[in-house]
ROGUKE-642317 format. One record per residue (C-alpha): x, y, z; residue in one letter. Coordinates in pm, 1 decimal, padded with zeros to 6 digits. Each point is the difference from the previous one (the first is absolute). Last residue first. Layout:
X  Y  Z  rest
X  Y  Z  A
...
END
This chain:
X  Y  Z  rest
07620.6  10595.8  11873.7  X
00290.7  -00095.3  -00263.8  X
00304.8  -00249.2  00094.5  X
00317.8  00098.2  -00238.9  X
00235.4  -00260.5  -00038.2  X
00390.4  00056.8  -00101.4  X
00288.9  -00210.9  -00148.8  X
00314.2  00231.8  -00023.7  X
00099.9  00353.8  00090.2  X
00428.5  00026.6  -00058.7  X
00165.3  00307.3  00094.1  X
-00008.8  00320.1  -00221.2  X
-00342.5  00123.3  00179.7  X
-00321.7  00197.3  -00091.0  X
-00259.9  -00225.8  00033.0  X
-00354.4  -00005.6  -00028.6  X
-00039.1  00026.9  -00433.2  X
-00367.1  00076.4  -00063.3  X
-00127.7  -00210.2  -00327.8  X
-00189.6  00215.6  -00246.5  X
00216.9  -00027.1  -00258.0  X
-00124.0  -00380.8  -00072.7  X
-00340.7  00180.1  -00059.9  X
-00266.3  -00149.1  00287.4  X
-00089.5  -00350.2  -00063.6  X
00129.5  -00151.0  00349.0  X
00063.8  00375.8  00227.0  X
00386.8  -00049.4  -00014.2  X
00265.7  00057.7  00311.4  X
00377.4  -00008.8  -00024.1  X
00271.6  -00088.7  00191.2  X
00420.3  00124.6  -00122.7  X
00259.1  -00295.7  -00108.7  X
00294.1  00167.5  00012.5  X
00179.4  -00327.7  -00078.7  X
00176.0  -00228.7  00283.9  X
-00277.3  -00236.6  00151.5  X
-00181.5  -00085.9  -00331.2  X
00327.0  00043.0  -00271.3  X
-00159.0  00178.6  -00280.9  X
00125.9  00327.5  -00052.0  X
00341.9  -00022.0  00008.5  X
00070.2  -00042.6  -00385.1  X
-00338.6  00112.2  -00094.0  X
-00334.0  00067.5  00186.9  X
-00114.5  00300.8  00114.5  X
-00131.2  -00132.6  00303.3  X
-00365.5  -00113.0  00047.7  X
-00187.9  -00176.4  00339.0  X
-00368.5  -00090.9  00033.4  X
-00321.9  00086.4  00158.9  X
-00342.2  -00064.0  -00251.0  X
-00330.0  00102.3  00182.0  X
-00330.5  -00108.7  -00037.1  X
00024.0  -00338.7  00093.0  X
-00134.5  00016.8  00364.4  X
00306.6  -00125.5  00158.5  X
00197.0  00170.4  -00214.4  X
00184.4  -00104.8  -00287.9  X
00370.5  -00083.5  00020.0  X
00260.8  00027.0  -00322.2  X
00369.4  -00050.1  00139.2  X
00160.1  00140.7  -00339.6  X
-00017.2  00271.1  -00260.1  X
00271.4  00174.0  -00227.7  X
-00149.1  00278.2  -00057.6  X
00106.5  00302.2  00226.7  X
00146.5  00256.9  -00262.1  X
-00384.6  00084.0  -00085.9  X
-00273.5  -00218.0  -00160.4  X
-00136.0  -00262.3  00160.8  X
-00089.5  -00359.1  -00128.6  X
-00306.7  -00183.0  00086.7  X
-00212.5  -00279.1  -00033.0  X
00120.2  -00163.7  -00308.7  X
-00238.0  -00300.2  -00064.6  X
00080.1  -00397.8  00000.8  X
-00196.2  -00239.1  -00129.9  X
-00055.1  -00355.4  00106.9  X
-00382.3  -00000.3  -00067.1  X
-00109.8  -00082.0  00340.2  X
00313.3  00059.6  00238.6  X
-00017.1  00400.8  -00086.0  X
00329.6  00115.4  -00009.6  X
00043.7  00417.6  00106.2  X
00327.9  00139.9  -00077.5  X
00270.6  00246.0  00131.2  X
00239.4  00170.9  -00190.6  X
00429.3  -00074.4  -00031.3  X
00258.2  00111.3  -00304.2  X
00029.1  00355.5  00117.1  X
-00351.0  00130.0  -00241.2  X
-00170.7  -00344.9  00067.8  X
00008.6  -00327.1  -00141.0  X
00114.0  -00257.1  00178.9  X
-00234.0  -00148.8  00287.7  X
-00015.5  00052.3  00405.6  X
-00326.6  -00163.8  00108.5  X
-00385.7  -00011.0  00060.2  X
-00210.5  -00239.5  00071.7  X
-00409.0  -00069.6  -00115.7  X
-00252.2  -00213.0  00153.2  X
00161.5  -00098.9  00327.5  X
-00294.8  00173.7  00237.5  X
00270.1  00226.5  00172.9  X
00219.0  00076.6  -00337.7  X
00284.8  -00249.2  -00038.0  X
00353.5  00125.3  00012.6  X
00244.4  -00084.7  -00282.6  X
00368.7  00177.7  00066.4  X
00230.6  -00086.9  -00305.8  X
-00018.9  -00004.1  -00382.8  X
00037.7  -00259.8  -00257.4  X
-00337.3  -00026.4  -00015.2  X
-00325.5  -00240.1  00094.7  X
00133.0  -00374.1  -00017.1  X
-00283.2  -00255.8  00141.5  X
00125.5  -00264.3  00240.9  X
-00153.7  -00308.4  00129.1  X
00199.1  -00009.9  00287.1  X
-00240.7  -00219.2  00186.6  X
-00082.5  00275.7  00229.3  X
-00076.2  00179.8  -00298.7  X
00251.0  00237.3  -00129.9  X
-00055.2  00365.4  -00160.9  X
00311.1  00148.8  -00209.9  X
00287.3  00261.5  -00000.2  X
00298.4  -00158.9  -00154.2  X
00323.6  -00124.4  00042.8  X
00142.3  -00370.8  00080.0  X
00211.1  -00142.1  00157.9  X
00124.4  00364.9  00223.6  X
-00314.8  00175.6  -00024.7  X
-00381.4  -00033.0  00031.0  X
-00244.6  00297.1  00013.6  X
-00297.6  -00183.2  00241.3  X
-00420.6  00052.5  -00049.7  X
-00077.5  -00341.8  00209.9  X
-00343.0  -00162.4  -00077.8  X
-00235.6  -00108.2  00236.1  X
-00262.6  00173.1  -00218.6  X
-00236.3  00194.2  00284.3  X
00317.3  -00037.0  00179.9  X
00263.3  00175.4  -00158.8  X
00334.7  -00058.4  00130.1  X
00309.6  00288.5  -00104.6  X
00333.8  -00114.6  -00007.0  X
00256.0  00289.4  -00067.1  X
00284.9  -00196.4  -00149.5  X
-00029.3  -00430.2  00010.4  X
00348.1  -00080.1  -00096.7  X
00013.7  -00274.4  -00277.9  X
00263.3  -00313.3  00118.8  X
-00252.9  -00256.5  -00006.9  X
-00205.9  00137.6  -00333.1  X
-00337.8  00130.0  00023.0  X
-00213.3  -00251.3  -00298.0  X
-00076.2  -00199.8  00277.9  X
00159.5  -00006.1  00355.1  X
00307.7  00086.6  -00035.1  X
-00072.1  00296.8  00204.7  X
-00178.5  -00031.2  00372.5  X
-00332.6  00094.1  00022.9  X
-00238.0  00055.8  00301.0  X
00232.0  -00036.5  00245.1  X
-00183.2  -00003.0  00379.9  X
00020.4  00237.5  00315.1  X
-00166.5  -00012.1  00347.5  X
00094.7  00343.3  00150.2  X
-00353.7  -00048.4  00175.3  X
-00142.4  00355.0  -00073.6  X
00203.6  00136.6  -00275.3  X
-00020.8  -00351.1  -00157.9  X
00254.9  -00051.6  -00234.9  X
00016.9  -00055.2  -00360.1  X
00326.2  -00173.1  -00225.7  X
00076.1  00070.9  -00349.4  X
00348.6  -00197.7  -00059.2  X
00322.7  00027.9  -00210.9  X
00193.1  00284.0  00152.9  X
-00011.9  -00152.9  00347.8  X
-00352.8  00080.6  00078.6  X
-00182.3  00300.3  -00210.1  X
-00300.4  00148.3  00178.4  X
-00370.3  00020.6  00063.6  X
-00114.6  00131.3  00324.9  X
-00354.2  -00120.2  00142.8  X
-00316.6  00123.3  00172.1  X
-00011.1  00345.4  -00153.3  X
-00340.7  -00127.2  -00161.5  X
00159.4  00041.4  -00379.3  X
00317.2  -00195.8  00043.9  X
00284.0  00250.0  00076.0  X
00343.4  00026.7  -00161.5  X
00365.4  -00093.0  00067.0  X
00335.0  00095.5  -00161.9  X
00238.4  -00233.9  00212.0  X
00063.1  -00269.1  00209.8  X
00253.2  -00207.6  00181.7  X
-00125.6  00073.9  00380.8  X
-00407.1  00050.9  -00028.1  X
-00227.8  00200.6  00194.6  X
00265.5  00201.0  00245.0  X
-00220.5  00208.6  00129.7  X
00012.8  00392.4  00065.7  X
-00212.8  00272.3  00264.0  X
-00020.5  00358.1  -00145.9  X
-00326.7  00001.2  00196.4  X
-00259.4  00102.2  -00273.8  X
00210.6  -00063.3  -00320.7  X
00031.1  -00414.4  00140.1  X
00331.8  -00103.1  -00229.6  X
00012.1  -00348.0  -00080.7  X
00360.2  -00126.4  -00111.6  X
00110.3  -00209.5  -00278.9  X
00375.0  -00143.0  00044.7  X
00247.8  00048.0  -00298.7  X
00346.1  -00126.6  -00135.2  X
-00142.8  -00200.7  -00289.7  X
-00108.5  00212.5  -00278.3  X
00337.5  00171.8  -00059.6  X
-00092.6  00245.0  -00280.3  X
-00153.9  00215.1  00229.8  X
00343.5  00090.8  00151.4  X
00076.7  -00142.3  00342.7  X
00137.1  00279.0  00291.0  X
-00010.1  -00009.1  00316.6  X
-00006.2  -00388.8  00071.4  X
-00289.6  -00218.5  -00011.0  X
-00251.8  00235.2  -00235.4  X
-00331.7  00141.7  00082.1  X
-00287.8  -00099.8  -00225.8  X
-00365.5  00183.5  00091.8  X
-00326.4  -00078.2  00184.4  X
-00234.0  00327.3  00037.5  X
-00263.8  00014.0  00281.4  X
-00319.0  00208.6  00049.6  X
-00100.1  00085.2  -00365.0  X
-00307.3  -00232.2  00008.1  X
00097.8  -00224.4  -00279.3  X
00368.7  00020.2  00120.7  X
00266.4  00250.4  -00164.5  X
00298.6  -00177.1  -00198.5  X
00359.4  00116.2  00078.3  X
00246.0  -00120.9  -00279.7  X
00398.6  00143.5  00199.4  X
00178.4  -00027.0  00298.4  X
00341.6  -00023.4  00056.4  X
00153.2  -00013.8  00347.5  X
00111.7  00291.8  00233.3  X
-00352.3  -00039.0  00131.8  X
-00172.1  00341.0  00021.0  X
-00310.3  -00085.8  -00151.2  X
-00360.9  00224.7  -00018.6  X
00190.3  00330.5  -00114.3  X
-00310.9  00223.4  -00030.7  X
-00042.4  00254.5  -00278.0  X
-00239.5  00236.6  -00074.1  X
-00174.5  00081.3  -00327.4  X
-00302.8  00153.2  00135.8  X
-00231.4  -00179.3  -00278.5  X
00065.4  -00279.2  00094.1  X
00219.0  -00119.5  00263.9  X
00360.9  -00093.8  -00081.9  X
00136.9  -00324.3  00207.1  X
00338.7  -00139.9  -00067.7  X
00190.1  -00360.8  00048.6  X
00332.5  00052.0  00021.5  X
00241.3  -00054.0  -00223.2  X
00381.1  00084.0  00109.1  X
00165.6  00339.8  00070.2  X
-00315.2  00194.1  00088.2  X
-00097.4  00079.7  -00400.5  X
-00007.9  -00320.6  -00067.9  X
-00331.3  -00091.4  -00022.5  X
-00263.2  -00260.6  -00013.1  X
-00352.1  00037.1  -00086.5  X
-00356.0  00075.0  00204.7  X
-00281.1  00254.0  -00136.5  X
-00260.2  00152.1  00223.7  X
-00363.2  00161.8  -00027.8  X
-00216.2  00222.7  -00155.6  X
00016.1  00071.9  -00374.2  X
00230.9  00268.4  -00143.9  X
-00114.7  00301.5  -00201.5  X
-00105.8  00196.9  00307.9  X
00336.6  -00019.7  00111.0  X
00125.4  00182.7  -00291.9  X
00198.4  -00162.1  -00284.3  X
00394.2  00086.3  00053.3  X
00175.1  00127.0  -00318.1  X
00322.6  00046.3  00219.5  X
00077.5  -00138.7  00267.2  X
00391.7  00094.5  00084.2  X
00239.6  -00256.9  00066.9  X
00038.3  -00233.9  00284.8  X
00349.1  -00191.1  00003.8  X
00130.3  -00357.1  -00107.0  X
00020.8  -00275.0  00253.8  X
00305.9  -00115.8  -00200.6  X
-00012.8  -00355.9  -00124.0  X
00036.1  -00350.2  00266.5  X
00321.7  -00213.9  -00126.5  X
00063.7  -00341.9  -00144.0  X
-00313.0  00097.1  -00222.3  X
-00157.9  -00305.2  -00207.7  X
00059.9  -00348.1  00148.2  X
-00151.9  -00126.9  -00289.4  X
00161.9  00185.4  -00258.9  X
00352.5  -00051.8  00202.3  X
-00040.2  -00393.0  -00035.7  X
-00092.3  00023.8  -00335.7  X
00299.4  00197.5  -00062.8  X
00177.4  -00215.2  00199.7  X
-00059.7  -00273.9  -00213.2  X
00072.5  00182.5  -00324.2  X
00336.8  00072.9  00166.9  X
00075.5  -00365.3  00066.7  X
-00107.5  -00113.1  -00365.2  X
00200.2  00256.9  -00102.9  X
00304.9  -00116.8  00218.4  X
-00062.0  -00369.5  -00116.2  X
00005.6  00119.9  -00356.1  X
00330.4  00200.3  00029.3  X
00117.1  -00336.7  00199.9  X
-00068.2  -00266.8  -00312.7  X
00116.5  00291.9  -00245.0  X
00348.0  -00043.2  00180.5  X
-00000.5  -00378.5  00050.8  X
-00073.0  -00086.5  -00364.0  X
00266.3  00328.5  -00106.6  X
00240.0  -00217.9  00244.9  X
-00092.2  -00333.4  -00172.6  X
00019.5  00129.9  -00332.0  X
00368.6  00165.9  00102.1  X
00094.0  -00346.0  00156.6  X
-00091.2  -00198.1  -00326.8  X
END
C-alpha cells in the first residue's frame, strides 16, 4: 500500500511539473523575446534596380539596425535613409496618414517588449514635417487610419478595437471580444475598421485562431488560417498572409462577395518567406518584408527580414528588394506622390 501510494504521489508531481512547464511555455510564447536581437550589419547591394525603376516617394518600417527599432524613412527612388526615432524604446507597425503628413506607430513601455507581447504598448503620432510626437493612446498598439485622416484605429487592452479622434483625443471601443461568435478570452491581432461596411478585418489569437471579418455585433465570418488581413481603401477586397508559397508563406487577395480567396503573390529568390503586406496609398504598389525563412527565419522582430517593393500585377520577380541589412526590417508603408 505505501509503494502504490508513493508511485500515486510520484506520477501525481511529474504531471504537476509538466503541467507547470507547459504553462510557462505559454507564458514564454507570449511574452516572446526576453532579450532585444543583434542590430545586424550592412552588406553589399547587390542586384539593385535603378532609380528610374522605383516610384516616387517614401517608405516607413521599423528597424534594428541602430541597437533597438526605430522607426525609418527611405525616400524613393534615391534610396536614402532617415532615422525618424531615437527613443531607447521599441518601436515598431508605422502606418502613413491619408495625406502623407503624419505617421502614428506602437512604441513599447520599457526598452524592450517583443511583438508577441501585445499589451506593453502606447500609440504615438508622429508629425513628418516638424518631427514633433503625441502620445495618442497609453495601452495601445498596431494602429491604422480611417480613410479622411480624421481618426486612428487601434487595439485596446489586447481584447478591444477602440478609435480616437486625432483632433479632440475623444476616444470610444468599437468592439470588445466575447461579444458574439468572438470568444471572451480571443486576442484581437492587427484590427483593421472598415467603414463603408462597419466591419472589423482582425487575425485573432490566444481563444481562438483565425483570420476573419467581424461585425460590430460579432457576427463573424472565418476567411483563413493565416495572419495579417488589411482591407483595401473602399473595403471591397483584403489581402493577407496565407500558406502556400515556395517557404511555406504567400500573400492572398479575399474578395468579401463570393468568399474566395486568390494567391496574390509569391517571389522567387532565397527571400520568400513573406510578411507585413502594405499597399500604397494609391494602390498601385505592394511594400512588404521576406526572409529566407526556416528555422530562424520567421520570428517578426528577430529574423533578417529584408523590405521589398512590387508594381501590383507586374511578374512576382519583378519586385525591387530596398534593403540590404542582417538586422531585423519589419512592418513598412510606402506613401506614393
Amino acid at each position: 500500500m505505501i509503494r502504490k501510494r508513493t508511485v500515486f504521489v510520484a506520477i501525481l508531481g511529474l504531471l504537476l511539473v509538466a503541467v507547470a512547464i507547459a504553462g510557462y511555455m505559454r507564458w514564454q510564447l507570449k511574452q516572446g523575446r526576453l532579450t532585444p536581437p543583434p542590430a545586424g550589419i550592412s552588406i553589399m547591394m547587390e542586384k539593385v534596380a535603378e532609380a528610374a525603376e522605383l516610384p516616387t516617394g517614401f517608405i516607413v518600417w521599423s528597424s534594428n539596425r541602430f541597437g533597438n527599432h526605430d522607426i525609418l524613412k527611405m525616400d524613393l527612388p534615391g534610396r536614402k535613409i532617415t532615422r525618424l526615432t531615437t527613443n531607447p524604446y521599441t518601436e515598431y507597425f508605422p502606418r502613413i496618414s491619408p495625406d502623407g503628413r503624419y505617421i502614428v506607430f506602437s512604441r513599447s513601455q520599457k526598452p524592450w517588449v517583443s511583438q508577441r507581447n501585445m499589451e506593453l504598448w502606447d500609440v504615438i503620432l508622429l508629425d513628418l514635417k516638424t518631427g514633433k510626437e503625441r502620445e495618442l493612446a497609453k495601452n495601445a498598439n498596431t494602429p491604422t487610419w480611417s480613410i479622411d485622416g480624421k481618426k486612428v484605429y487601434f487595439q485596446r487592452n489586447v481584447m478591444n478595437l477602440a478609435e480616437i479622434d486625432i483632433e479632440t483625443g475623444k476616444e470610444r471601443i468599437l468592439f470588445t471580444s466575447g461579444n458574439g461568435d468572438v470568444k471572451k478570452n480571443a486576442a484581437l491581432t492587427t484590427p483593421g475598421f472598415n467603414a463603408y461596411s462597419n466591419k472589423m478585418a482582425v487575425t485573432l489569437r490566444y481563444g481562438q485562431r483565425m483570420a476573419a471579418i467581424v461585425d460590430m455585433y460579432g457576427k463573424l465570418r472565418e476567411i483563413s488560417d493565416g495572419c495579417q488581413l488589411t482591407w483595401s481603401k473602399d473595403g471591397s477586397y483584403l489581402y493577407y498572409v496565407g500558406y502556400g508559397g515556395k517557404m511555406k508563406n504567400a500573400f492572398y487577395l479575399y474578395d468579401p462577395k463570393t468568399g474566395k480567396s486568390t494567391k496574390w503573390l509569391d517571389i522567387p529568390g532565397e527571400f520568400s518567406h513573406e510578411y507585413f503586406p502594405k499597399l500604397s496609398n494609391n494602390e498601385k504598389y505592394l511594400v512588404f518584408g521576406a526572409s529566407k525563412g526556416g528555422k530562424d527565419g520567421h520570428e517578426h522582430d528577430s529574423a533578417d527580414y529584408e523590405i521589398f517593393l512590387w508594381q501590383v500585377g507586374a511578374p512576382a520577380e519583378s519586385a525591387v528588394r530596398l534593403t540590404f541589412h542582417t538586422g531585423n526590417d519589419n512592418w513598412p508603408d510606402v506613401y506614393l506622390f
